[in-house]
C-alpha positions in Angstrom: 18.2 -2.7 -16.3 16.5 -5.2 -14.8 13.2 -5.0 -12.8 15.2 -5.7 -9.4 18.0 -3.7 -10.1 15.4 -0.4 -10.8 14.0 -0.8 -7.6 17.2 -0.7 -5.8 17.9 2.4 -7.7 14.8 3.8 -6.0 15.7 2.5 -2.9 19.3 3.7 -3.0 18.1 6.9 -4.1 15.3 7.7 -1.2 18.1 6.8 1.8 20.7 9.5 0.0 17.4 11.9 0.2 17.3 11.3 3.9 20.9 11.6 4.5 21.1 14.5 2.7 18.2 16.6 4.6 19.7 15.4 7.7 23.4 16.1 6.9 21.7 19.6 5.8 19.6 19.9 9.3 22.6 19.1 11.4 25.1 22.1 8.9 22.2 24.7 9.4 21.9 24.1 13.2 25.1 24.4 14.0 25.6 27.6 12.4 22.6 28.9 13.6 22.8 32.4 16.1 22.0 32.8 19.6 18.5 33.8 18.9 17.3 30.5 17.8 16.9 27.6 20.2 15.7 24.2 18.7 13.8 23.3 21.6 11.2 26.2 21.0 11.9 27.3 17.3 10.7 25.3 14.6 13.0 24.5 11.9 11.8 26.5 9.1 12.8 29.2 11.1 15.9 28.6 11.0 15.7 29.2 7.2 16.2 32.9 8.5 19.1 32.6 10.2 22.8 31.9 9.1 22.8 29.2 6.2 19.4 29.3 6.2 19.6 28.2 2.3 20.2 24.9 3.6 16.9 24.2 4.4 15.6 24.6 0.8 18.2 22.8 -0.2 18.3 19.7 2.3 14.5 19.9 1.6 14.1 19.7 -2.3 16.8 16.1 -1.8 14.7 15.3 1.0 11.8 15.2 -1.6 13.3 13.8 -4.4 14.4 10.9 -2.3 10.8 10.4 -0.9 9.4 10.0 -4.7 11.9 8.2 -5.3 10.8 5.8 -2.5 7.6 6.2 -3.2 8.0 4.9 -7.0 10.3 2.0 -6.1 7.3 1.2 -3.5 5.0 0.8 -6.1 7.0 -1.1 -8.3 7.9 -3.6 -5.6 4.2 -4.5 -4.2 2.1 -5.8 -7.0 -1.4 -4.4 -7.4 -4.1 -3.5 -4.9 -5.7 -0.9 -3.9 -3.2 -0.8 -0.6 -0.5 -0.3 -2.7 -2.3 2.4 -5.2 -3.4 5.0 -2.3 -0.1 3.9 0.1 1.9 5.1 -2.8 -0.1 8.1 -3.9 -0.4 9.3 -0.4 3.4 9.1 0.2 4.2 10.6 -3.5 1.1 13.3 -2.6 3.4 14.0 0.8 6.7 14.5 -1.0 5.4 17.0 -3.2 3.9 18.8 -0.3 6.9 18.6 1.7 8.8 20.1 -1.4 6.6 23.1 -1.5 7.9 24.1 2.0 10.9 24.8 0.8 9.6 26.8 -2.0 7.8 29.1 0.6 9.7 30.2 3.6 7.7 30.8 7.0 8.6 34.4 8.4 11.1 34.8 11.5 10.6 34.8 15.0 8.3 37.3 16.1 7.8 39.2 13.3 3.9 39.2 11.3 2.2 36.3 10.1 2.6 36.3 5.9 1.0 34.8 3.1 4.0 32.8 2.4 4.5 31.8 5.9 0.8 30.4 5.9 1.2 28.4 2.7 4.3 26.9 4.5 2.8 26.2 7.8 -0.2 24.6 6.1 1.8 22.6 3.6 4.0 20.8 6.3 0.9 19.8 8.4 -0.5 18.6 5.3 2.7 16.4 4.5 2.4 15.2 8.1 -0.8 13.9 8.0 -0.4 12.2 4.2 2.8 10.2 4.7 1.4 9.3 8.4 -1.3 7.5 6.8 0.8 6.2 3.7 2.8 4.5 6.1 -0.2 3.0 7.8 -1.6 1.7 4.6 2.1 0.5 3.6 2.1 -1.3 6.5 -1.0 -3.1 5.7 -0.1 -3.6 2.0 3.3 -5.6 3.6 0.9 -7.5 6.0 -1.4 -8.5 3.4 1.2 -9.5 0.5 3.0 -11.4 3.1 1.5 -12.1 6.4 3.6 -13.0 9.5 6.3 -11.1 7.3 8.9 -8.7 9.3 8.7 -6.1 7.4 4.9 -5.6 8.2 5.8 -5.6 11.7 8.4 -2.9 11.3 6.7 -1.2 9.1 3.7 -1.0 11.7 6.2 -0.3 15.0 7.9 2.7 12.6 4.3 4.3 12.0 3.0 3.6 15.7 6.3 5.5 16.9 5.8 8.3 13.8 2.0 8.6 14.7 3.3 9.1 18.4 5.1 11.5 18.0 2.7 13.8 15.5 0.5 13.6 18.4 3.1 14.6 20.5 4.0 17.8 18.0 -0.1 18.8 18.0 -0.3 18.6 22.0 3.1 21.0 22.0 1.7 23.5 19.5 -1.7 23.7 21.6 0.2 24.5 24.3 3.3 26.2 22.8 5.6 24.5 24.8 9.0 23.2 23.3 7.5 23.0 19.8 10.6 22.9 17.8 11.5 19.6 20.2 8.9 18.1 19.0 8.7 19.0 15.4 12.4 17.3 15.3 11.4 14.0 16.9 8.4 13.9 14.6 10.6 14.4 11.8 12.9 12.0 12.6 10.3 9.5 13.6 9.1 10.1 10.2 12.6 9.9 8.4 13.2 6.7 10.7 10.5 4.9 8.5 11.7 6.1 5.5 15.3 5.3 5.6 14.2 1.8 6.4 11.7 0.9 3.4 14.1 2.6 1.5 16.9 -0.1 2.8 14.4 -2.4 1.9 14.4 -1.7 -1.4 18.2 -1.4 -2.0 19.0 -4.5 0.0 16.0 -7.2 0.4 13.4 -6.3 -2.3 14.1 -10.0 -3.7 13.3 -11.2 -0.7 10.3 -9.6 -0.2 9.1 -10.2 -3.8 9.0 -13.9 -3.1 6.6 -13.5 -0.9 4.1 -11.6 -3.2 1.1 -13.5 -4.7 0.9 -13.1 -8.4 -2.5 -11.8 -8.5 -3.3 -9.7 -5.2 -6.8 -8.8 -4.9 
């Protein structure tokens, strides 16, 4: 396989891992019971309700998808240190966000756990690695090809994803309609990804042309 064709792959691969946690989202929420309301209820919690096993399993594609992205990433921008600690971030994030479905976060109301901790802390920590892997990809784009579009995507996607983490942190301070905001960080987030990820299946040639031989 060809050099341009394995970074499709990637690319194919990381939008199925989005469409997959999304498709799995959407199935859980909608059998979910009365005594969950997505507006106030974060998601893992829902792993506790009806279906529930959809989480872990949305999550692990999710995951697989994101290193996949993250690989096909590397392969596409050639050297630099941009690239290096964009794609170990990003890789660093989907390993982290794959351990939160590993661990499941205990239900409404009942005691905090051990396990619910090591979830809670692994998801922030996803958070705030892919937020600044998409920063530095962003910058990698700009660099390897300035005045480019993609940089200027790239950097609108990670504004709007940076956004709306601050927007989740103010709503957990004041515990006020948390879950609404985990979700539109999350799909702020999966925004981003989808869209380097059709990138990579659809214009990587494109944006290879563009890429100095030797980047410093």
């Amino acid at each position: 396989m060809s050099a341009n064709l394995d970074v499709r792959a990637f690319g194919i691969a990381g939008m199925l891992g989005v469409a997959w946690f999304a498709a799995a989202l959407l199935l859980m929420h909608a059998a979910a019971g009365s005594g969950l309301d997505w507006t106030r209820h974060y998601v893992s919690q829902f792993a506790n309700g009806p279906r529930g096993w959809l989480l872990a399993l949305g999550t692990f594609g999710h995951a697989a998808g994101n290193f996949a992205l993250g690989l096909g990433l590397h392969r596409s921008l050639r050297g630099g240190a941009l690239r290096t600690w964009a794609s170990g971030l990003f890789l660093l994030a989907a390993g982290g966000f794959a351990l939160t479905g590993l661990v499941t976060v205990e239900p409404p109301g009942a005691a905090a756990s051990f396990a619910g901790a090591v979830h809670r802390t692994s998801a922030s920590a996803s958070f705030v690695l892919e937020l600044a892997a998409l920063v530095l990809f962003s910058a990698a784009f700009a660099r390897r090809a300035p005045g480019g579009g993609m940089a200027r995507v790239s950097l609108a996607l990670s504004a709007l994803a940076a956004a709306a983490s601050a927007t989740l942190l103010v709503a957990i301070l004041l515990e006020w309609r948390q879950g609404l905001a985990e979700r539109a960080a999350l799909a702020a987030f999966m925004a981003w990804e989808f869209w380097a990820a059709w990138q990579l299946a659809g214009v990587c040639a494109r944006l290879e042309r563009h890429l100095p031989d030797n980047p410093r």
